[in-house]
VOSE-935593 format. One record per atom (N, C-alpha, C, O, CB): x, y, z; residue in three letters. Coordinates in steps of 0.2 Angstrom, whole numbers, plus 5000, padded with zeros to 4 digits. Glycine has a CB too. Layout:
N
XYZAla/...
END
This chain:
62
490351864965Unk/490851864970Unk/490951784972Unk/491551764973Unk/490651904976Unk/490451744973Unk/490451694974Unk/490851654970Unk/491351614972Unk/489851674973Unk/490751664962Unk/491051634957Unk/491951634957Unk/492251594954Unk/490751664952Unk/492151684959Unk/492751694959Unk/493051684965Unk/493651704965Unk/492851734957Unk/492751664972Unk/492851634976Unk/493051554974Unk/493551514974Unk/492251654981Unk/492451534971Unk/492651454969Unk/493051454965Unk/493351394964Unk/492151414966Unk/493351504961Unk/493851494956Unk/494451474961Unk/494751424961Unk/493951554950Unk/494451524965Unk/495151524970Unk/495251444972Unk/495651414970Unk/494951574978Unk/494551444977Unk/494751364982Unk/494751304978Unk/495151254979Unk/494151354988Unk/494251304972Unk/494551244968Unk/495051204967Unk/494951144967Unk/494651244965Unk/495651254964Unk/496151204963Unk/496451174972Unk/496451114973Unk/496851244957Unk/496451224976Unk/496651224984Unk/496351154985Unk/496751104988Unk/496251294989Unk/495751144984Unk/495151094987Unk/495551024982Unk/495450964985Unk/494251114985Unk/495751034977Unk/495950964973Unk/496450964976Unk/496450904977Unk/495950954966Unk/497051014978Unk/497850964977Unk/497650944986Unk/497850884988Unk/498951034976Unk/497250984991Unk/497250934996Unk/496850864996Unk/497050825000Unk/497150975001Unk/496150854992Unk/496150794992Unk/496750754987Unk/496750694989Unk/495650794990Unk/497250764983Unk/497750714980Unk/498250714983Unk/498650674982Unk/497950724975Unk/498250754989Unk/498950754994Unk/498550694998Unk/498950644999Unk/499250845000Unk/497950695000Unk/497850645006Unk/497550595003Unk/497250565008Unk/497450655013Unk/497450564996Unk/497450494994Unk/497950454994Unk/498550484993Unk/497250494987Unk/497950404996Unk/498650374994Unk/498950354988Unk/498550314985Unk/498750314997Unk/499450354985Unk/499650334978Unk/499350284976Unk/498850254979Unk/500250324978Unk/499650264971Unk/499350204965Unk/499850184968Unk/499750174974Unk/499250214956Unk/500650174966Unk/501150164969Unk/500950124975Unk/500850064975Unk/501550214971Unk/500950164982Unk/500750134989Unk/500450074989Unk/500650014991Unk/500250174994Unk/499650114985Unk/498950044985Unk/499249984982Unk/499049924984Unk/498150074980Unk/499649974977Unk/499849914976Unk/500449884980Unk/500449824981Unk/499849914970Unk/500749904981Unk/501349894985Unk/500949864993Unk/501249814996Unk/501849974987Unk/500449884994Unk/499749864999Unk/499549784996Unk/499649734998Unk/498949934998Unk/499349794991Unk/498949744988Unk/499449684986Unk/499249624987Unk/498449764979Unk/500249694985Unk/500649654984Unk/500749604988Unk/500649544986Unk/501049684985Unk/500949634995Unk/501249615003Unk/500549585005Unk/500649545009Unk/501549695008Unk/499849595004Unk/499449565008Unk/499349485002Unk/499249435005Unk/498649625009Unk/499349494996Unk/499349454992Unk/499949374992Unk/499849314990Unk/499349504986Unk/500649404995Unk/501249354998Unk/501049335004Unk/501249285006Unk/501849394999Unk/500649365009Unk/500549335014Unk/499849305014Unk/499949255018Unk/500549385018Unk/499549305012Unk/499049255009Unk/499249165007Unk/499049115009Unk/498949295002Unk/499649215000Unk/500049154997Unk/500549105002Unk/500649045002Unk/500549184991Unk/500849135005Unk/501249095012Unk/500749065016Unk/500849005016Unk/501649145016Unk/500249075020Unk/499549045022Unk/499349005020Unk/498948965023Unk/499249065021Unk/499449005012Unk/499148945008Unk/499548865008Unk/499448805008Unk/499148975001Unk/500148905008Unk/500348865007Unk/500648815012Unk/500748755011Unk/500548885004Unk/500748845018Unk/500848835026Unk/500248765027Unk/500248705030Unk/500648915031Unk/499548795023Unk/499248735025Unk/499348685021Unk/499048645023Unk/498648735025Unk/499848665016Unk/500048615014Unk/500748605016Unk/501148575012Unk/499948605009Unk/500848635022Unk/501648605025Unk/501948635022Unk/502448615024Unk/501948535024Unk/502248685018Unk/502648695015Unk/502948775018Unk/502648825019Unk/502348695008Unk/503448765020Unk/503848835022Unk/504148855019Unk/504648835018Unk/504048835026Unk/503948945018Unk/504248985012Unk/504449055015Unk/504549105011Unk/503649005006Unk/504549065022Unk/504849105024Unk/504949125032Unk/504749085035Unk/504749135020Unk/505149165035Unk/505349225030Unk/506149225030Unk/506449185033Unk/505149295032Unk/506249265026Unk/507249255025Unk/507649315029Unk/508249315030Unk/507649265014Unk/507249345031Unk/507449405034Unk/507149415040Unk/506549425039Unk/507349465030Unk/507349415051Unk/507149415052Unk/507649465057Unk/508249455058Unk/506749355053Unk/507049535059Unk/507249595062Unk/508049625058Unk/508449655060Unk/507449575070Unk/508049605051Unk/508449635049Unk/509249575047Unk/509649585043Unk/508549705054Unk/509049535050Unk/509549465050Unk/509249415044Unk/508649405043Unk/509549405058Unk/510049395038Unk/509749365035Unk/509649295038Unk/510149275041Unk/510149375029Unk/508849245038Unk/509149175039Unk/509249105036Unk/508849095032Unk/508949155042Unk/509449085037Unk/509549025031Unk/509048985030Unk/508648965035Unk/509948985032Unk/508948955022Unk/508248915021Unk/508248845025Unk/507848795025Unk/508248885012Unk/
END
Protein backbone atom coordinates (compact mmCIF):
# COMPACT_ATOMS: atom_id res chain seq x y z
CA UNK A 1 0.00 0.00 0.00
CA UNK A 2 2.68 2.15 0.91
CA UNK A 3 4.39 1.66 -2.31
CA UNK A 4 1.68 2.70 -4.36
CA UNK A 5 0.90 5.57 -2.33
CA UNK A 6 4.47 6.79 -3.27
CA UNK A 7 3.96 5.97 -6.80
CA UNK A 8 0.94 8.51 -6.63
CA UNK A 9 2.59 11.52 -4.74
CA UNK A 10 5.87 11.37 -6.55
CA UNK A 11 5.37 12.84 -9.62
CA UNK A 12 2.76 15.48 -7.42
CA UNK A 13 5.94 16.14 -5.11
CA UNK A 14 8.29 16.90 -8.17
CA UNK A 15 6.02 19.32 -10.48
CA UNK A 16 5.42 21.25 -7.14
CA UNK A 17 8.94 21.50 -6.33
CA UNK A 18 9.61 22.72 -10.30
CA UNK A 19 6.64 25.00 -10.05
CA UNK A 20 8.38 26.87 -7.00
CA UNK A 21 12.10 26.87 -8.25
CA UNK A 22 12.77 29.70 -10.21
CA UNK A 23 13.70 29.36 -13.84
CA UNK A 24 17.10 29.16 -15.37
CA UNK A 25 15.69 32.03 -17.51
CA UNK A 26 14.77 34.30 -14.18
CA UNK A 27 18.14 33.23 -12.26
CA UNK A 28 20.09 34.66 -15.01
CA UNK A 29 18.13 37.56 -15.95
CA UNK A 30 18.84 38.07 -11.80
CA UNK A 31 22.62 37.48 -12.32
CA UNK A 32 22.44 39.87 -15.46
CA UNK A 33 20.81 43.09 -13.86
CA UNK A 34 22.95 42.59 -10.59
CA UNK A 35 26.11 42.14 -12.75
CA UNK A 36 25.15 45.95 -14.79
CA UNK A 37 24.79 47.33 -11.66
CA UNK A 38 27.88 46.40 -10.37
CA UNK A 39 29.49 47.42 -13.59
CA UNK A 40 27.93 50.97 -13.29
CA UNK A 41 29.46 51.23 -9.70
CA UNK A 42 32.50 50.58 -11.02
CA UNK A 43 32.71 52.63 -12.98
CA UNK A 44 31.05 55.72 -11.21
CA UNK A 45 34.15 55.27 -9.21
CA UNK A 46 36.08 56.42 -11.96
CA UNK A 47 33.77 59.34 -12.91
CA UNK A 48 32.28 57.83 -15.54
CA UNK A 49 28.51 58.11 -16.06
CA UNK A 50 26.62 55.30 -17.83
CA UNK A 51 23.19 55.84 -16.99
CA UNK A 52 20.33 55.45 -16.70
CA UNK A 53 18.53 56.28 -20.17
CA UNK A 54 15.18 55.50 -18.94
CA UNK A 55 13.84 57.26 -15.90
CA UNK A 56 10.06 56.09 -14.60
CA UNK A 57 9.43 55.13 -18.08
CA UNK A 58 10.91 58.71 -19.79
CA UNK A 59 13.51 58.34 -22.30
CA UNK A 60 16.67 60.81 -21.11
CA UNK A 61 19.22 62.19 -22.81
CA UNK A 62 23.06 61.21 -22.60
Amino acid sequence: MARFLAILIEPLLLTLVVALLPSSSHARRKRRLQRRRRQTLLLATYGIDVGPRRIHGVEVPA
